[in-house]
PyMOL Python script that loads the backbone (N, CA, C, O; Angstrom):
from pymol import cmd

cmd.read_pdbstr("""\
ATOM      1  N   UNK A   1     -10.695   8.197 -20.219  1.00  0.00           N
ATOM      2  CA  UNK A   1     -11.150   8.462 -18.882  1.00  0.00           C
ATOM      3  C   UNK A   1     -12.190   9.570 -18.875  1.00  0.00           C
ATOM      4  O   UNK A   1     -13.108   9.500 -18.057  1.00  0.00           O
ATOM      5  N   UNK A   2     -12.126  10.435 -19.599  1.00  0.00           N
ATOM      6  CA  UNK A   2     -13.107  11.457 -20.104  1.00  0.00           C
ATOM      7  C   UNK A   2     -14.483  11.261 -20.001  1.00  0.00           C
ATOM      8  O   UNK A   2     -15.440  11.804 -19.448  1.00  0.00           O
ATOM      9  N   UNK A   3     -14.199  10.046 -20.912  1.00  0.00           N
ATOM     10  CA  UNK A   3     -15.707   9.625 -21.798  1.00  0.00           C
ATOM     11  C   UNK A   3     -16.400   8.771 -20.580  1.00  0.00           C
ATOM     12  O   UNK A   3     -17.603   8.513 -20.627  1.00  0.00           O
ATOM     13  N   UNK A   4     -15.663   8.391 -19.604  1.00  0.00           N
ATOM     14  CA  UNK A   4     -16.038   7.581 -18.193  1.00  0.00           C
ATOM     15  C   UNK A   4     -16.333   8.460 -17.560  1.00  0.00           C
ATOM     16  O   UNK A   4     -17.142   8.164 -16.680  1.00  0.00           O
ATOM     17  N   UNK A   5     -15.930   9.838 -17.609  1.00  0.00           N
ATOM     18  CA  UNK A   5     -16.532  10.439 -16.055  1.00  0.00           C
ATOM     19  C   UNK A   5     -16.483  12.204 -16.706  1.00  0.00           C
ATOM     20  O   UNK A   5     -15.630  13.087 -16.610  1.00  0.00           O
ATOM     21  N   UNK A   6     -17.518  12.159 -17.214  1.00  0.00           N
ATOM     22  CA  UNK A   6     -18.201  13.091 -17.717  1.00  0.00           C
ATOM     23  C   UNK A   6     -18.570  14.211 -16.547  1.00  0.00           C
ATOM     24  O   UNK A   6     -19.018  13.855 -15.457  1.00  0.00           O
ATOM     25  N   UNK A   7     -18.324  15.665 -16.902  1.00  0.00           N
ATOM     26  CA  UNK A   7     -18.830  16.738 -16.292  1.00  0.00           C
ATOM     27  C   UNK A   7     -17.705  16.661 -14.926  1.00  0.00           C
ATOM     28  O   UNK A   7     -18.005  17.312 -13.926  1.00  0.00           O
ATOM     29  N   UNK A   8     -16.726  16.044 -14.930  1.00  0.00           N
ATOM     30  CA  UNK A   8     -15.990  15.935 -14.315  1.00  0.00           C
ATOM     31  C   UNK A   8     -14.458  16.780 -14.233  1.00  0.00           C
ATOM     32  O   UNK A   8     -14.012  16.959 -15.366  1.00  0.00           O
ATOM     33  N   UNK A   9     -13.566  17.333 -13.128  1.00  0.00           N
ATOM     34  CA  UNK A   9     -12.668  18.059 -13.756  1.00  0.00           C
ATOM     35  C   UNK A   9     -11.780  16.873 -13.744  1.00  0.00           C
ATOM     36  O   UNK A   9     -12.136  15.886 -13.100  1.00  0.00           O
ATOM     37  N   UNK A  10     -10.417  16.872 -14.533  1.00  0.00           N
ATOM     38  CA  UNK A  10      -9.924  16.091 -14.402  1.00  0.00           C
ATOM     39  C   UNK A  10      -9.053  15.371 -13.319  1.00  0.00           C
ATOM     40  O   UNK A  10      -8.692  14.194 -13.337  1.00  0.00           O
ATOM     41  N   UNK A  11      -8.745  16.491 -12.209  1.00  0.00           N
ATOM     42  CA  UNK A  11      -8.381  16.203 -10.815  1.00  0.00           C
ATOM     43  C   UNK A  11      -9.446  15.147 -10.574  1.00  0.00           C
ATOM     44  O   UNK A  11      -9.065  14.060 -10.139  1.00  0.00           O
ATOM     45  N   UNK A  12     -10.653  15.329 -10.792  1.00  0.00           N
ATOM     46  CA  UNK A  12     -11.712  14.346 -10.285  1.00  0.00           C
ATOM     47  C   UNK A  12     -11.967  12.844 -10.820  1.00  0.00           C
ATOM     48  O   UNK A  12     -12.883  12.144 -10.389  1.00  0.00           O
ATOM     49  N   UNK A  13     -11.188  12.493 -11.661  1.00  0.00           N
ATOM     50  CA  UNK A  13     -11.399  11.378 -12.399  1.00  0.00           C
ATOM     51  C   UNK A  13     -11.191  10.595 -12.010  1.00  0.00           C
ATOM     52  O   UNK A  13     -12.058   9.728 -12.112  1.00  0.00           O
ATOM     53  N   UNK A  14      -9.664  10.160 -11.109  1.00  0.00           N
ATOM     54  CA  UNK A  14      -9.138   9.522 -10.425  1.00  0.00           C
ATOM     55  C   UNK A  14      -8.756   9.563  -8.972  1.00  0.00           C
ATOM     56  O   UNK A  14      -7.898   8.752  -8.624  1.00  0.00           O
ATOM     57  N   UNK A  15      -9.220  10.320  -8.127  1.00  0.00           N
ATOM     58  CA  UNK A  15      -8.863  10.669  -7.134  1.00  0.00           C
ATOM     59  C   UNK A  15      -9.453   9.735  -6.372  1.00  0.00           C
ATOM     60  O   UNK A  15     -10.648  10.027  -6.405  1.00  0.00           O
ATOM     61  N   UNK A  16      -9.296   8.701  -5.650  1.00  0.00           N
ATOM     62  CA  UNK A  16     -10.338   7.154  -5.161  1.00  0.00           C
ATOM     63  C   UNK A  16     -10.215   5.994  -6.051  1.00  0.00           C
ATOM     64  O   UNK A  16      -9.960   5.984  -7.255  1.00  0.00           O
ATOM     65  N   UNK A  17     -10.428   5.069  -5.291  1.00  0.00           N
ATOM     66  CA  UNK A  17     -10.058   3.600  -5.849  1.00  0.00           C
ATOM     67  C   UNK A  17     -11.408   3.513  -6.403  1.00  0.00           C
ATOM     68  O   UNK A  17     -11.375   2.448  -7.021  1.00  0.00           O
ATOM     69  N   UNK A  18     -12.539   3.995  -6.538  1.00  0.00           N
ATOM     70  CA  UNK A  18     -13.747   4.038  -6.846  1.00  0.00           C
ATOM     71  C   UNK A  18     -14.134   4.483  -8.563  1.00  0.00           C
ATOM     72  O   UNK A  18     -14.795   3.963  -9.462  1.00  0.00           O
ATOM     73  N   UNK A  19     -13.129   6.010  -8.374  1.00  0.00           N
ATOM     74  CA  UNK A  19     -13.257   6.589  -9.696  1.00  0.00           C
ATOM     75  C   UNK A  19     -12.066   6.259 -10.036  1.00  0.00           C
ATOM     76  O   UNK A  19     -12.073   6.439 -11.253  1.00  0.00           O
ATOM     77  N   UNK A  20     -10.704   5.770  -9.650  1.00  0.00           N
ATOM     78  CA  UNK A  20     -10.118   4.757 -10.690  1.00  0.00           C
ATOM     79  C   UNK A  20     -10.671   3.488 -11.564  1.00  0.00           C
ATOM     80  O   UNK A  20     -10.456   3.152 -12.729  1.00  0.00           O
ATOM     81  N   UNK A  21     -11.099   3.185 -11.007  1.00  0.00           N
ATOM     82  CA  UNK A  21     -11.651   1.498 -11.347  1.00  0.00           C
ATOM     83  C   UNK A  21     -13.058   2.359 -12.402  1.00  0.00           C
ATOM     84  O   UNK A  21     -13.120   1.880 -13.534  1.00  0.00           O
ATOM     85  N   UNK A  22     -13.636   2.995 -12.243  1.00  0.00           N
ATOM     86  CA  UNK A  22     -14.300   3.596 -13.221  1.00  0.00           C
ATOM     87  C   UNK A  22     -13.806   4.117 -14.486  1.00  0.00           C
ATOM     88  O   UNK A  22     -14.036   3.576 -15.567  1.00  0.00           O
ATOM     89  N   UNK A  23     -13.054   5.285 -14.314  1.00  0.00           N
ATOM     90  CA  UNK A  23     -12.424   5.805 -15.461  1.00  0.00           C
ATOM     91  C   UNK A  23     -11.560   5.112 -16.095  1.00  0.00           C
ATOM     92  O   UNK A  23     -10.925   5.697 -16.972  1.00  0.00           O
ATOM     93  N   UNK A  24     -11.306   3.783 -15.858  1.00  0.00           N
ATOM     94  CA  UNK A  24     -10.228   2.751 -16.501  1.00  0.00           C
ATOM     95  C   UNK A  24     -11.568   2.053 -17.371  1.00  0.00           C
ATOM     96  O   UNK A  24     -11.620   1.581 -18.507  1.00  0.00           O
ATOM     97  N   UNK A  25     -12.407   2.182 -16.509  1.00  0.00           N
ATOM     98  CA  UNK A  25     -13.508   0.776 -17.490  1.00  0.00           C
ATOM     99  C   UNK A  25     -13.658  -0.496 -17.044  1.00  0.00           C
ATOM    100  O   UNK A  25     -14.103  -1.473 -17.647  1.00  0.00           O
ATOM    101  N   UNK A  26     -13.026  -0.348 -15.331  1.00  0.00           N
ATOM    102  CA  UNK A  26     -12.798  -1.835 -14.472  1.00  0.00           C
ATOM    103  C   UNK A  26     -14.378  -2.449 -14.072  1.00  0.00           C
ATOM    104  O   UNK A  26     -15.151  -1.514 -13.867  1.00  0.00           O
ATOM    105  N   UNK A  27     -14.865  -3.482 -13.954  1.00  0.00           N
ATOM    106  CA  UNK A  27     -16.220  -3.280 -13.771  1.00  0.00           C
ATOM    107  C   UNK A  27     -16.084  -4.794 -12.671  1.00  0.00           C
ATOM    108  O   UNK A  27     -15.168  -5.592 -12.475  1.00  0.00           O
ATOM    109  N   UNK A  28     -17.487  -4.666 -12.132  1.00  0.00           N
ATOM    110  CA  UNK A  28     -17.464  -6.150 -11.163  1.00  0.00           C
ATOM    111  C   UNK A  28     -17.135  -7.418 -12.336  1.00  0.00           C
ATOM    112  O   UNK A  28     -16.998  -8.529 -11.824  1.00  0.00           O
ATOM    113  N   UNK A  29     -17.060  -7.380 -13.165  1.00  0.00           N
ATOM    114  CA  UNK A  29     -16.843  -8.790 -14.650  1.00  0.00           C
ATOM    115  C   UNK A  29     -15.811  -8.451 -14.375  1.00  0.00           C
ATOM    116  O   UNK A  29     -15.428  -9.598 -14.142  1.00  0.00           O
ATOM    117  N   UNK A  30     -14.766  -7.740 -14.136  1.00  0.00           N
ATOM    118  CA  UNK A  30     -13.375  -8.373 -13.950  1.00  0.00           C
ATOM    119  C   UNK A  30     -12.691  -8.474 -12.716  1.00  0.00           C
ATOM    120  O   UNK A  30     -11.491  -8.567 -12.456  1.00  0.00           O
ATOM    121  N   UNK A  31     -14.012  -8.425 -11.800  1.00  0.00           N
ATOM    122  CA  UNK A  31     -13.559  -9.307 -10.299  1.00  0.00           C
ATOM    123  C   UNK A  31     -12.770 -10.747 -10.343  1.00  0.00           C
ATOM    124  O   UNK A  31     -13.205 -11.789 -10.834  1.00  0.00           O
ATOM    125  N   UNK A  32     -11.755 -10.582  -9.834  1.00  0.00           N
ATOM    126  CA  UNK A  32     -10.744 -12.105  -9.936  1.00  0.00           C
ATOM    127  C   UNK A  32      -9.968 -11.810 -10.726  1.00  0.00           C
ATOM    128  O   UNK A  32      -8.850 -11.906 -10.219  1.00  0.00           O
ATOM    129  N   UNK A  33      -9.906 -11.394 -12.026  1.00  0.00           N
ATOM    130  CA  UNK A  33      -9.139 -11.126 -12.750  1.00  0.00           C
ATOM    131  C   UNK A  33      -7.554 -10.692 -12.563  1.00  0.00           C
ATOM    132  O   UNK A  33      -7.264  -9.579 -12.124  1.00  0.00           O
ATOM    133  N   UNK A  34      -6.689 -11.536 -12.885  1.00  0.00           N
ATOM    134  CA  UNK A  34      -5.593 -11.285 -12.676  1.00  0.00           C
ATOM    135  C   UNK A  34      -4.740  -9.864 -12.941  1.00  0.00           C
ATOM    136  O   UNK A  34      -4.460  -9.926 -14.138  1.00  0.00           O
ATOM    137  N   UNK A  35      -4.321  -8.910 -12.531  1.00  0.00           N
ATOM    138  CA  UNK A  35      -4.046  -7.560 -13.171  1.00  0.00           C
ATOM    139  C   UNK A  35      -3.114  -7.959 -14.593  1.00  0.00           C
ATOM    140  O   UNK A  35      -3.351  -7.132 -15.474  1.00  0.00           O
ATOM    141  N   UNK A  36      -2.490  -8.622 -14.867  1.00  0.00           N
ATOM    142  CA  UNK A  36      -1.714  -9.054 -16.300  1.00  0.00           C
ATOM    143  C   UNK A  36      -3.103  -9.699 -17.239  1.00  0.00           C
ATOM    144  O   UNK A  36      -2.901  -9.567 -18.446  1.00  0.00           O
ATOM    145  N   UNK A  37      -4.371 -10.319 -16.923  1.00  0.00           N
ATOM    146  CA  UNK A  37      -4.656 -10.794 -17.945  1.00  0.00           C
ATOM    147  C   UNK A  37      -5.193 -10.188 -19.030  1.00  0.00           C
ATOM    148  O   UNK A  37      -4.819  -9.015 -19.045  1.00  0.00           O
ATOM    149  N   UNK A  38      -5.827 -10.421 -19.854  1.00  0.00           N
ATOM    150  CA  UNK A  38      -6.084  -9.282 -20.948  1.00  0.00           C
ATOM    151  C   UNK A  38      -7.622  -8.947 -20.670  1.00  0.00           C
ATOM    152  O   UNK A  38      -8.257  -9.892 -20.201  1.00  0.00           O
ATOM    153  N   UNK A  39      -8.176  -8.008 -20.836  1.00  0.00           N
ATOM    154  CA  UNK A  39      -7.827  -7.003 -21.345  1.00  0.00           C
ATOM    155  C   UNK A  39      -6.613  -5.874 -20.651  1.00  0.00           C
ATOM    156  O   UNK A  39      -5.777  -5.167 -21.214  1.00  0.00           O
ATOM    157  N   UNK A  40      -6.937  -6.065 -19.214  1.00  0.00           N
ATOM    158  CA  UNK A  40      -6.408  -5.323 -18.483  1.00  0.00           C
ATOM    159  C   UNK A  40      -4.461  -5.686 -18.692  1.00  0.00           C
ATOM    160  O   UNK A  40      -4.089  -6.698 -19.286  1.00  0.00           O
ATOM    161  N   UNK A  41      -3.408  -4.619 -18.060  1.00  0.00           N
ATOM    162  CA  UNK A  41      -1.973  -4.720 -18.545  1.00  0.00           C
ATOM    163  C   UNK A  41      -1.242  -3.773 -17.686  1.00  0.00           C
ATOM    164  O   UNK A  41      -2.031  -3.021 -17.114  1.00  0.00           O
ATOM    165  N   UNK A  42       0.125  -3.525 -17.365  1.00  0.00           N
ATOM    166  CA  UNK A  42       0.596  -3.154 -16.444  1.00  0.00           C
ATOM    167  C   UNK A  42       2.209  -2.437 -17.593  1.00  0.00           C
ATOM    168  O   UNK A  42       3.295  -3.018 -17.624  1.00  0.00           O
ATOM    169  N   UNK A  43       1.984  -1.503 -18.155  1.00  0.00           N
ATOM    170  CA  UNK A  43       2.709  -0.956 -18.788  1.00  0.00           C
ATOM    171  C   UNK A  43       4.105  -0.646 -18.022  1.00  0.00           C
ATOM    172  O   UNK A  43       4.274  -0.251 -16.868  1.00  0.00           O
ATOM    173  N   UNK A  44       5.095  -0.966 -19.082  1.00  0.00           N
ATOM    174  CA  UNK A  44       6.253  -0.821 -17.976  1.00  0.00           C
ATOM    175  C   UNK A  44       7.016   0.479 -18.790  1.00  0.00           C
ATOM    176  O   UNK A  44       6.537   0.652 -19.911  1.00  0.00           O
ATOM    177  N   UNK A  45       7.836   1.181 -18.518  1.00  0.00           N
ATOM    178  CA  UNK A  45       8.697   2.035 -18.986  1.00  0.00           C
ATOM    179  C   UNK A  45       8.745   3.430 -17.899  1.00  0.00           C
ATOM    180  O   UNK A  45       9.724   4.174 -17.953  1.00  0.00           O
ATOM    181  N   UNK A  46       7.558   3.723 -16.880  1.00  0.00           N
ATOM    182  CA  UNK A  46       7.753   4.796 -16.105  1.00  0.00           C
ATOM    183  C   UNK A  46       8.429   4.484 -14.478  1.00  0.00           C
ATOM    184  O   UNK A  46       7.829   3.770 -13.675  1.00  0.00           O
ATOM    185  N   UNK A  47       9.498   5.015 -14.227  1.00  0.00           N
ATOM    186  CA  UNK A  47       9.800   4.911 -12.928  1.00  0.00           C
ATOM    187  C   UNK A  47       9.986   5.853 -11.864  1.00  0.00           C
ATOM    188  O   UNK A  47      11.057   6.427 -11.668  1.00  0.00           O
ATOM    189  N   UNK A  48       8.893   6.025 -11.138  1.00  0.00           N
ATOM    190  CA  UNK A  48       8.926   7.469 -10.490  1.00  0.00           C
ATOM    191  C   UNK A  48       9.853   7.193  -9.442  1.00  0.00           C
ATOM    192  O   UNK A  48      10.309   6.074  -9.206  1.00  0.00           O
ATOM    193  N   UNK A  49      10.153   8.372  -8.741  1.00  0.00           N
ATOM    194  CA  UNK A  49      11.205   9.039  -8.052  1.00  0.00           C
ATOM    195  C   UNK A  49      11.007   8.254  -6.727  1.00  0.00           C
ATOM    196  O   UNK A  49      11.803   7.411  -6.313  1.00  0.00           O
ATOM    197  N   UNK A  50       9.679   8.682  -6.014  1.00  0.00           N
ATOM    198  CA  UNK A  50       9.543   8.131  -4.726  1.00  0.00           C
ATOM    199  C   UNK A  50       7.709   7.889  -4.824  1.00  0.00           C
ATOM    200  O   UNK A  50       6.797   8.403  -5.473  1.00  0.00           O
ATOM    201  N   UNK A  51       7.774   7.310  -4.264  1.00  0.00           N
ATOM    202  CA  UNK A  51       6.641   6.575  -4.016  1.00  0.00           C
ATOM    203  C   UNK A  51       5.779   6.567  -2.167  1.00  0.00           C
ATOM    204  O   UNK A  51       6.118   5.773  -1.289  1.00  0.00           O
ATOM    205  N   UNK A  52       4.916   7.409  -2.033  1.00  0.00           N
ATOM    206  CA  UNK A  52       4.512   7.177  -0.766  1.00  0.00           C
ATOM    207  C   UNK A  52       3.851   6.227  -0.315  1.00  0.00           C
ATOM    208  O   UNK A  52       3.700   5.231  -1.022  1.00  0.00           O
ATOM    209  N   UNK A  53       3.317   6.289   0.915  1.00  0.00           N
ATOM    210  CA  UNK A  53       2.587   5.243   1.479  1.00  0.00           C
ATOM    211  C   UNK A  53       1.673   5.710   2.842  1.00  0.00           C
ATOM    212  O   UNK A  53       1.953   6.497   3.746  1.00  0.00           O
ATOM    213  N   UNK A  54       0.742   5.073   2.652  1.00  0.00           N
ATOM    214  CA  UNK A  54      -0.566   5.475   4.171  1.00  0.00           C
ATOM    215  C   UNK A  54      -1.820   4.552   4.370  1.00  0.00           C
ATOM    216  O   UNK A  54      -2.619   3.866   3.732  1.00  0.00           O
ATOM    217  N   UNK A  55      -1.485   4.978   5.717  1.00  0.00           N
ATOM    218  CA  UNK A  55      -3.354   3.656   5.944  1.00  0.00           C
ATOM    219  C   UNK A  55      -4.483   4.433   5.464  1.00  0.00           C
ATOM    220  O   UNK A  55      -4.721   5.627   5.281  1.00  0.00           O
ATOM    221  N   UNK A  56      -5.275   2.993   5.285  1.00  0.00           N
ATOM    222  CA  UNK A  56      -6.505   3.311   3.913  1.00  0.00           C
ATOM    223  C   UNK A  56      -7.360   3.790   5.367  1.00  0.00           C
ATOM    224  O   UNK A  56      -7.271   3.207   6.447  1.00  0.00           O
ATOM    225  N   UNK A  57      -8.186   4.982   5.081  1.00  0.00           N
ATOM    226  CA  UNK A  57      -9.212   5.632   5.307  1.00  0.00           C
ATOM    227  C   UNK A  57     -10.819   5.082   6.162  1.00  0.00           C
ATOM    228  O   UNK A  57     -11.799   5.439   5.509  1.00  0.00           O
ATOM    229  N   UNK A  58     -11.033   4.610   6.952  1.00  0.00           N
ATOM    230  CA  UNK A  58     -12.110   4.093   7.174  1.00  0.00           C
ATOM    231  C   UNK A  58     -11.961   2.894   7.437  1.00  0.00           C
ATOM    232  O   UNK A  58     -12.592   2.047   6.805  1.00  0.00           O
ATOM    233  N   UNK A  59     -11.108   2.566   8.411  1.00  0.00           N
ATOM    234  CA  UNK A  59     -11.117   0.967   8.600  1.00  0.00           C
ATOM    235  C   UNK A  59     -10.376   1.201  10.154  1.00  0.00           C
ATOM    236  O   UNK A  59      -9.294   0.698  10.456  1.00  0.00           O
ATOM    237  N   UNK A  60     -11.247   2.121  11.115  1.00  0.00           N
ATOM    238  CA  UNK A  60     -10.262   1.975  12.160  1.00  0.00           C
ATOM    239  C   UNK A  60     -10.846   1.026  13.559  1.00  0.00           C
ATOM    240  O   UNK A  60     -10.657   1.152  14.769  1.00  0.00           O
ATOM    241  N   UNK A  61     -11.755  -0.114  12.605  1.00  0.00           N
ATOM    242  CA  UNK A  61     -11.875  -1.150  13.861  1.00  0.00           C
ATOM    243  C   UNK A  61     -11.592  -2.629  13.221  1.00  0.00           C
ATOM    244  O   UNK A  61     -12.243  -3.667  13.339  1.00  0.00           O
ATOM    245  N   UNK A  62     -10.483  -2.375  12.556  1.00  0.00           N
ATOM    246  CA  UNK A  62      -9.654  -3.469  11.938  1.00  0.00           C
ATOM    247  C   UNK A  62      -8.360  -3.967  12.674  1.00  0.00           C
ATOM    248  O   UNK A  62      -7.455  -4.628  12.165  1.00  0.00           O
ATOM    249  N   UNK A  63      -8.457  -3.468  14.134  1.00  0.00           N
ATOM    250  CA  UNK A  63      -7.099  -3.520  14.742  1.00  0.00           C
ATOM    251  C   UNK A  63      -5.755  -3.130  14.469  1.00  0.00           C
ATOM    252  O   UNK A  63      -5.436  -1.957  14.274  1.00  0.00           O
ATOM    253  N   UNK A  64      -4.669  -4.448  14.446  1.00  0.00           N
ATOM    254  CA  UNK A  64      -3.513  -3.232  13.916  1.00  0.00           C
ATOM    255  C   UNK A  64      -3.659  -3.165  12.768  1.00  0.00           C
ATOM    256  O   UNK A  64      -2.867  -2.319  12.352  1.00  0.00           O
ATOM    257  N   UNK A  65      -4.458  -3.739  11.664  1.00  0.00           N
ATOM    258  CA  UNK A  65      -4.390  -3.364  10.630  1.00  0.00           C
ATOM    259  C   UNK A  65      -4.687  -1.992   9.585  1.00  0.00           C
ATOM    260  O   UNK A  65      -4.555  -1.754   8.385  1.00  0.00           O
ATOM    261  N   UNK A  66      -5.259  -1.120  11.039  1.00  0.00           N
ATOM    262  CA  UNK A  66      -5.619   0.156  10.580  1.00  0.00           C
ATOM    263  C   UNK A  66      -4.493   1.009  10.171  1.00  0.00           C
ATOM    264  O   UNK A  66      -4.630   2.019   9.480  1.00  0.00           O
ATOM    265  N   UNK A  67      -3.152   0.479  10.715  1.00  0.00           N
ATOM    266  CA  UNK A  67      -1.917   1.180  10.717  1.00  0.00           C
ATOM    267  C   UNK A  67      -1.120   1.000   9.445  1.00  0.00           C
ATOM    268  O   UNK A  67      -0.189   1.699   9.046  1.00  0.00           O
ATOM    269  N   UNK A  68      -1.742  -0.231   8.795  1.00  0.00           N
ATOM    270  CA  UNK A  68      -0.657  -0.911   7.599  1.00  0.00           C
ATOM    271  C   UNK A  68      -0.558   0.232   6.680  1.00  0.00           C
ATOM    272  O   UNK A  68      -1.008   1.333   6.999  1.00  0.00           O
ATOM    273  N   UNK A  69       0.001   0.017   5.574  1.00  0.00           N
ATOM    274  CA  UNK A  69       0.478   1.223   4.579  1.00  0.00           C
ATOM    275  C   UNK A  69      -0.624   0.478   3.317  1.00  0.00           C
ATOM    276  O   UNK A  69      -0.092  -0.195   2.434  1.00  0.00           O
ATOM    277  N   UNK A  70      -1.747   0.612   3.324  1.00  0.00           N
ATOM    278  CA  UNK A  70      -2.532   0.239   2.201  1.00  0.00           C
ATOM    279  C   UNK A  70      -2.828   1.087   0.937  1.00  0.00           C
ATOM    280  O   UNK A  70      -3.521   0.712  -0.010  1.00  0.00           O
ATOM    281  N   UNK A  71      -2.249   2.196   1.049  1.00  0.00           N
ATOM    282  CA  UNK A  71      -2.288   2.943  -0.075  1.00  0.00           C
ATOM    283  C   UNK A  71      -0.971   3.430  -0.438  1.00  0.00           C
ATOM    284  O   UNK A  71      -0.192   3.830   0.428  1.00  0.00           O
ATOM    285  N   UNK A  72      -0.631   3.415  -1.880  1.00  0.00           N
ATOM    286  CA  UNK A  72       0.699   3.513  -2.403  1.00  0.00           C
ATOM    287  C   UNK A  72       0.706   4.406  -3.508  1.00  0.00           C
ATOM    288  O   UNK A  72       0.056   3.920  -4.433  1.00  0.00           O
ATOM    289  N   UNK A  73       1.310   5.812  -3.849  1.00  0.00           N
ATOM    290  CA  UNK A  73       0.872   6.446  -4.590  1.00  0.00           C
ATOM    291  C   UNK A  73       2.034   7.138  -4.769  1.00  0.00           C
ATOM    292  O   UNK A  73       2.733   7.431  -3.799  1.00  0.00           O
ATOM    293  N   UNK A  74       2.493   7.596  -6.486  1.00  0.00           N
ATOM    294  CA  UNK A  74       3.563   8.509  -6.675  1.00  0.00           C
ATOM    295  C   UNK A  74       3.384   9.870  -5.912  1.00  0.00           C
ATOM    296  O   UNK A  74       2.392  10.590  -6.024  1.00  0.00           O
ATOM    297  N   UNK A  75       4.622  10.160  -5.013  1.00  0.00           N
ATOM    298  CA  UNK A  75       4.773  11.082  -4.153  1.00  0.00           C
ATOM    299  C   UNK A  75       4.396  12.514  -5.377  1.00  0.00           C
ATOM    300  O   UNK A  75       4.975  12.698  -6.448  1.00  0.00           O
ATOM    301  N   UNK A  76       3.558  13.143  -4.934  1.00  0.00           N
ATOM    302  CA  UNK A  76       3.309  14.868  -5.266  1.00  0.00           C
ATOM    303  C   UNK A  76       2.298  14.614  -6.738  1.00  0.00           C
ATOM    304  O   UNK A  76       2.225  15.550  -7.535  1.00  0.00           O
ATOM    305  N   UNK A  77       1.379  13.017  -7.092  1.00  0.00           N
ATOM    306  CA  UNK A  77       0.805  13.303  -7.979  1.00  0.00           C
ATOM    307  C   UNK A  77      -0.507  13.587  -7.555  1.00  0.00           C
ATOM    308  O   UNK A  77      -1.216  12.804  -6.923  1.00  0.00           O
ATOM    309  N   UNK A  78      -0.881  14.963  -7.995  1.00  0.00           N
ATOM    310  CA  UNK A  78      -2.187  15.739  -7.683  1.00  0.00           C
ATOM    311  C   UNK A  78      -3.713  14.860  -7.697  1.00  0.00           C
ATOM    312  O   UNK A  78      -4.731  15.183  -7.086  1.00  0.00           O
ATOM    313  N   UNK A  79      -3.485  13.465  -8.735  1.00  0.00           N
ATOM    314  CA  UNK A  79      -4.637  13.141  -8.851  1.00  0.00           C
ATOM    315  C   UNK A  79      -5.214  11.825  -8.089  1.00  0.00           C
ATOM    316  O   UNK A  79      -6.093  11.057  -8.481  1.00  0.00           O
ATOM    317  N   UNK A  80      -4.331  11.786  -6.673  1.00  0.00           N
ATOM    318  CA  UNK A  80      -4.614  11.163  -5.241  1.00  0.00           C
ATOM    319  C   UNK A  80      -5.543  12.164  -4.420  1.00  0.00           C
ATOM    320  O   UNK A  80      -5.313  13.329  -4.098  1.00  0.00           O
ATOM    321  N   UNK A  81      -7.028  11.106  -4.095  1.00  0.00           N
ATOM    322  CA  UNK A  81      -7.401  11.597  -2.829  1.00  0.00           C
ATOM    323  C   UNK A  81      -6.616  11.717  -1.361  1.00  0.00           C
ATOM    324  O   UNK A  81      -5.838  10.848  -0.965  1.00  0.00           O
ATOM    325  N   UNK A  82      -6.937  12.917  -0.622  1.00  0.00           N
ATOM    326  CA  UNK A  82      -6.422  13.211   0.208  1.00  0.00           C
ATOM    327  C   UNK A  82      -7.257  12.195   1.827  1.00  0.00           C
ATOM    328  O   UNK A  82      -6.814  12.372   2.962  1.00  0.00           O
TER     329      UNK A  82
END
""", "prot")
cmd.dss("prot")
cmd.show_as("cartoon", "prot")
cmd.util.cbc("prot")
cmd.orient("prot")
């Protein structure tokens, strides 16, 4: 993730669905792409505690859908935008 987002602190790497999909190496070529297929993989062995939830940012003439819980993120991990 480093080598993806250079001059960067590391709070900053991932904080957005923007600089996730960057610092992973996700690119428009793996638009469609199933999240299991390869290259990409869904590692199993971590199970966090609690898990939050909130409406995504900038979508408030989407009706009720502005309210849904579109973002899902381990509760208290620092490297979620606010």
């Amino acid at each position: 993730m480093e080598e993806r987002r250079p001059g960067r602190s590391p709070r900053e790497w991932t904080n957005g669905p923007g600089k996730l999909t960057k610092a992973l190496g996700v690119t428009m070529n793996d638009y469609g792409r199933w999240i299991t297929e390869q290259p990409l993989y869904i590692e199993s062995g971590y199970t966090p505690e609690a898990i939050s939830t909130g409406p995504r940012i900038g979508i408030d003439n989407s009706g009720e859908a502005r309210d849904y819980p579109w973002r899902f993120w381990v509760t208290g991990n620092r490297y979620v935008s606010r």
